[in-house]
TORMARRO-28432 format. One record per residue (C-alpha): x, y, z; residue in three letters. Coordinates in steps of 0.05 Angstrom, whole numbers, padded with zeros to 5 digits, always signed. Layout:
REM residues N
XYZAla;...
END
This chain:
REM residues 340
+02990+02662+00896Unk;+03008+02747+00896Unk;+02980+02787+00955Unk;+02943+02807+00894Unk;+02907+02745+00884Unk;+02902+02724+00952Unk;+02856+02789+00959Unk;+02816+02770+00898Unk;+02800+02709+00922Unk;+02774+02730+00992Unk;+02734+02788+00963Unk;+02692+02730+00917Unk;+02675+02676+00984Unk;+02657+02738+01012Unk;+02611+02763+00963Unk;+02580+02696+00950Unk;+02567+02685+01020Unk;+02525+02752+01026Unk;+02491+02726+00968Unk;+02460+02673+01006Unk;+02457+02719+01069Unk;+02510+02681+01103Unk;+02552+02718+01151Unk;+02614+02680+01164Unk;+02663+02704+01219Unk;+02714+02668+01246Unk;+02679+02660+01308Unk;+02632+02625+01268Unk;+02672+02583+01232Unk;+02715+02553+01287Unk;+02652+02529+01319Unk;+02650+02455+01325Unk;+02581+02418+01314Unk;+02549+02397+01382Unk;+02508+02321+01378Unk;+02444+02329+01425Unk;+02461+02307+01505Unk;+02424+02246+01526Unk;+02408+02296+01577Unk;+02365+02343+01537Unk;+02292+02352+01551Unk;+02246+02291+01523Unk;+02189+02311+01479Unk;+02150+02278+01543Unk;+02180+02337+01591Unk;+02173+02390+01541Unk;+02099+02382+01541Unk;+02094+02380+01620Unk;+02078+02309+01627Unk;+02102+02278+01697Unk;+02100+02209+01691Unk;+02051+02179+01731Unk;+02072+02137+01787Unk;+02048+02056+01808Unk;+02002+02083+01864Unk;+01965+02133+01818Unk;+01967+02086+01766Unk;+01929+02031+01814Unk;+01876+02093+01830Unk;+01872+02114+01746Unk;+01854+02035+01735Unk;+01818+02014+01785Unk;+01745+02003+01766Unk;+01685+01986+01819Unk;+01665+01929+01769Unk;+01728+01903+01784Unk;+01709+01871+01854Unk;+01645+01842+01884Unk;+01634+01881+01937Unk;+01628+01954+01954Unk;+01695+01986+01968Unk;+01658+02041+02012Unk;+01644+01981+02056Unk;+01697+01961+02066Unk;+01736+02022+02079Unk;+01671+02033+02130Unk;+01700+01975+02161Unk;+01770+01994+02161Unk;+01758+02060+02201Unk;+01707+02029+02255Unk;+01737+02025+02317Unk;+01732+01955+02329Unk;+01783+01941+02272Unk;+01830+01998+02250Unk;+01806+02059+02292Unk;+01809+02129+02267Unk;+01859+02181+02286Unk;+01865+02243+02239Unk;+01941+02257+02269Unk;+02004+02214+02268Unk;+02011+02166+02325Unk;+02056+02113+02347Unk;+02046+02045+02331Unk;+02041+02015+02393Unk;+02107+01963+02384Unk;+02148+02001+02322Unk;+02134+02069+02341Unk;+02142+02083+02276Unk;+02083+02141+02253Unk;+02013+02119+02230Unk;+01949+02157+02215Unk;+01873+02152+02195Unk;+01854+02085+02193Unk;+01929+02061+02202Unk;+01962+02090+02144Unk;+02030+02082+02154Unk;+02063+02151+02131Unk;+02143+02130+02132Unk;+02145+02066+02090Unk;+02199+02060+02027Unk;+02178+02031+01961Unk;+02195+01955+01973Unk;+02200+01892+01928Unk;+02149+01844+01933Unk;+02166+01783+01882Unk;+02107+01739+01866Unk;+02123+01665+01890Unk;+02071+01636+01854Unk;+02086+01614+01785Unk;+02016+01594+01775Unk;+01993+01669+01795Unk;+02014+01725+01738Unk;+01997+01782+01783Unk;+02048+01825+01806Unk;+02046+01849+01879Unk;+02062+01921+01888Unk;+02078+01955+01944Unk;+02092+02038+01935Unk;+02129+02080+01993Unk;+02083+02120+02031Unk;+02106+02190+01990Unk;+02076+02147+01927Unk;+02010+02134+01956Unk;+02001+02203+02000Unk;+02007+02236+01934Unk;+01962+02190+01896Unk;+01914+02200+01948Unk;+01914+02282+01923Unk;+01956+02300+01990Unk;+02016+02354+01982Unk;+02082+02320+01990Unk;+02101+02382+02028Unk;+02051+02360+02086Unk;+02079+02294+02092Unk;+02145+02322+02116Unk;+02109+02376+02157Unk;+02063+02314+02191Unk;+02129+02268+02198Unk;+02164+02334+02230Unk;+02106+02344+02286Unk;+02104+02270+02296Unk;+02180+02264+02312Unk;+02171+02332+02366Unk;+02113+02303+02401Unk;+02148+02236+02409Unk;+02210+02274+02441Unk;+02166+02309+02482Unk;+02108+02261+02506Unk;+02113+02188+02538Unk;+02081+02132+02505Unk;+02027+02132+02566Unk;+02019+02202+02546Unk;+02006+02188+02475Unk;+01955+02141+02480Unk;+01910+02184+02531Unk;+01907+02247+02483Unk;+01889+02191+02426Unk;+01837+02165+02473Unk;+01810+02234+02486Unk;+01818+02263+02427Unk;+01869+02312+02453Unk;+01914+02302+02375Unk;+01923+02363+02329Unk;+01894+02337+02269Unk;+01942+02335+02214Unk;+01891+02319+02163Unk;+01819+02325+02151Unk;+01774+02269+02157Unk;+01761+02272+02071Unk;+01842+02269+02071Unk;+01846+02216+02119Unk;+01785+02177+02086Unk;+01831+02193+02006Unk;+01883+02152+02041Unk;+01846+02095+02061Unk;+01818+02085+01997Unk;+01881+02087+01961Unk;+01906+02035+02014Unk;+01841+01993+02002Unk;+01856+01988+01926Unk;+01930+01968+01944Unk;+01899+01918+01982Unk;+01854+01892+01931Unk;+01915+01889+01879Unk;+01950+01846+01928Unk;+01891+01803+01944Unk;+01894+01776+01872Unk;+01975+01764+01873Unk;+01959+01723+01940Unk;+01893+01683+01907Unk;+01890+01659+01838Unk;+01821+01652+01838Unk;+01806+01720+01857Unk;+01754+01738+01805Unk;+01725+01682+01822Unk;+01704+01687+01896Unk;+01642+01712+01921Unk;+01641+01787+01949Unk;+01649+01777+02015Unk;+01697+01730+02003Unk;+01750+01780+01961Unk;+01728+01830+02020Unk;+01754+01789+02072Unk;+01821+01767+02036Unk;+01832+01850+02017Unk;+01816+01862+02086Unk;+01868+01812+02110Unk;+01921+01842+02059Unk;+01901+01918+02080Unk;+01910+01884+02152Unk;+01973+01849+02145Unk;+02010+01883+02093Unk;+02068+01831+02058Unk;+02072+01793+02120Unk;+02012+01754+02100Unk;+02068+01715+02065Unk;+02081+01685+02132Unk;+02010+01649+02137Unk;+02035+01594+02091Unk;+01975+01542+02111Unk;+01927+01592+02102Unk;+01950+01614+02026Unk;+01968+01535+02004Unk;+01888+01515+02027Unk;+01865+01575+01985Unk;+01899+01558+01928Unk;+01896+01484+01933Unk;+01858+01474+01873Unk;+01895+01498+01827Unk;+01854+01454+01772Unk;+01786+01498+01791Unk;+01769+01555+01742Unk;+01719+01580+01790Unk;+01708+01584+01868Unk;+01635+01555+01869Unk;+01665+01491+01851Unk;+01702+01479+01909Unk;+01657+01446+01964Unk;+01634+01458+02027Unk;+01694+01426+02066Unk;+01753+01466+02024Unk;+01727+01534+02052Unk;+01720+01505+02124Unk;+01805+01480+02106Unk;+01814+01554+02089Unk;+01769+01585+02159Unk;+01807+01524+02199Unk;+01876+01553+02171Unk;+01863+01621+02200Unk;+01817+01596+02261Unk;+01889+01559+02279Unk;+01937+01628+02277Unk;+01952+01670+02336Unk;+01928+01731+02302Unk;+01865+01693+02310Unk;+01862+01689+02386Unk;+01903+01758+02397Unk;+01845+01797+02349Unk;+01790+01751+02360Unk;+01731+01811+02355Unk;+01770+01829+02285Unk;+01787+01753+02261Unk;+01715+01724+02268Unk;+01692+01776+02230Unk;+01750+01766+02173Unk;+01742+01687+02178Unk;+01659+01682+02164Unk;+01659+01713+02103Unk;+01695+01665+02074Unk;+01637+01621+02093Unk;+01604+01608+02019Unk;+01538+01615+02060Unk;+01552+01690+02086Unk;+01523+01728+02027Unk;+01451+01691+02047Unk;+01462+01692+02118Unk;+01511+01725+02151Unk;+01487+01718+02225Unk;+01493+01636+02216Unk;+01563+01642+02189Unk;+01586+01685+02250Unk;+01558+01641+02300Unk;+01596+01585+02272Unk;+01662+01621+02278Unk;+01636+01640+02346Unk;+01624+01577+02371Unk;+01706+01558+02360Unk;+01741+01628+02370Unk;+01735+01636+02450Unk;+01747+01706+02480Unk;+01827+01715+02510Unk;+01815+01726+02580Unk;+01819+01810+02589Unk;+01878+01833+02609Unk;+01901+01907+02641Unk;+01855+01966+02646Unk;+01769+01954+02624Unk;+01763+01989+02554Unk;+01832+01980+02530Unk;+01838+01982+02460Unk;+01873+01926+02432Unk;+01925+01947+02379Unk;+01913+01933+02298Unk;+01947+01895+02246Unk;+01984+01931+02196Unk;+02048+01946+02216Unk;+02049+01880+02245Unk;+02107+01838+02232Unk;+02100+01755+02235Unk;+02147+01692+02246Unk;+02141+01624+02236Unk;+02138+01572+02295Unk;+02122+01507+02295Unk;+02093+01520+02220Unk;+02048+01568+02250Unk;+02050+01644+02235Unk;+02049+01681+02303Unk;+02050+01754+02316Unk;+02095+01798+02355Unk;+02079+01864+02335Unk;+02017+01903+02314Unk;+01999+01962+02269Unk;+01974+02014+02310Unk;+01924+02037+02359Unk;+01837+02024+02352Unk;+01830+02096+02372Unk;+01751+02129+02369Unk;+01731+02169+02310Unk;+01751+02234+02320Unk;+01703+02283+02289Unk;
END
């Protein structure tokens, strides 16, 4: 082809190309074509969706219908003094040390597996980090690290003696409000109601103040409620019964029997008789009767150390097996007074 030609030829893809308002450069053309990133935004992030996490999910789904007793109870419950105490700024647990506040909220936990050892039981157990469920409650995860922070300083500055008498007085900073602190609990209640039915088969099936006592129990003991083996075979004995009521008198006294015989039993006997009569099938008609029957078996501990101590709570408590018997050496946290 002539320089002549050659010129021709370039002046007519040049033309056509205007023609269709192209405007090829060789820039352009020595572009290669680039295949989307698996890294580019999802339609999901583009609309400014955050995918919701397991603890909000548990707070999005959970329904009052879903249990037979009032949740406000027992969160009521949780915060009274005689059981979990209520402390609006992070304390020590009185064995771990690690940080707790409100009602025992335990503000440092990691997201942990919990596999369900029950193949006759298709409910998962789940157990969120403490970020997961102060955010579900509708806390900043900012204020979590600010809380953590201010716990850490006053445990390098302050004794554990020290601690406990500005809990007793009510000497604490508050690092939430009581409407934060009372978010929290609730969002730890329904965790504990989740985990109630993993444990119990039957769940749906038990009267109200029976679920309340096994989500108490759960909310209580956290994943080491594993280690009360008697207690969960009794409860799940028959596995043939569709329903609770048709289990008689002498299974539930098996099940009060299993607990009545655990050390958590005569360590937290105030907070264990409670627990163990409502599983009574006679409680919802007459709760003083049930009581006195646990009562008449659970004997106070003889009192040890200071009057008025406050015994410590359950939660962060961690349990070992002896003898085939689940005994306790270490509690949650501190019964501290409301603090207003």
């Amino acid at each position: 082809m002539t320089v002549r030609d050659r010129f021709l030829f370039s002046f007519v893809v040049l033309a056509a190309a205007s023609a269709f308002g192209q405007a090829i450069s060789p820039a352009t053309a020595a572009q290669p074509v680039v295949a989307p990133s698996s890294s580019a935004t999802s339609p999901l992030q583009s609309t400014g969706v955050a995918k919701v996490s397991p603890a909000s999910q548990l707070q999005l789904e959970f329904r009052d219908s879903d249990i037979k007793f009032d949740l406000q109870r027992l969160t009521s419950t949780l915060s009274d003094q005689r059981h979990e105490g209520w402390v609006l700024a992070a304390y020590p647990d009185p064995k771990t040390r690690r940080p707790l506040i409100g009602a025992g909220f335990s503000l440092d936990l990691p997201e942990r597996v919990h596999a369900q050892s029950d193949p006759l039981n298709p409910q998962p157990f789940l157990e969120p980090s403490s970020a997961d469920l102060w955010q579900a409650a509708g806390l900043d995860s900012a204020r979590l690290q600010v809380t953590l922070a201010h716990f850490d300083d006053n445990m390098a500055a302050w004794s554990k003696m020290r601690y406990r008498k500005r809990i007793r007085y009510h000497a604490l900073e508050p690092d939430v409000t009581s409407a934060e602190a009372e978010a929290l609990l609730r969002i730890s209640a329904i965790q504990a109601i989740h985990n109630a039915r993993a444990y119990c088969r039957n769940f749906d099936a038990l009267t109200g103040p029976q679920q309340m006592a096994l989500s108490q129990l759960v909310f209580q003991m956290g994943v080491n409620l594993e280690e009360f083996g008697q207690f969960l075979s009794v409860l799940n004995g028959d596995a043939g019964s569709s329903t609770a009521q048709s289990l008689d008198a002498g299974h539930w006294q098996r099940v009060q029997q299993a607990l009545i015989e655990s050390q958590w039993a005569r360590l937290y006997r105030v907070r264990a008789a409670s627990v163990i009569a409502m599983f009574d099938p006679v409680y919802g008609s007459d709760p003083s009767v049930a009581q006195r029957r646990v009562d008449a078996i659970l004997r106070p501990p003889a009192r040890r150390g200071r009057r008025g101590h406050a015994g410590a709570s359950l939660r962060m408590a961690s349990y070992h097996k002896h003898n085939g018997k689940a005994h306790g050496k270490a509690s949650r946290g501190r019964s501290g007074r409301r603090v207003s």
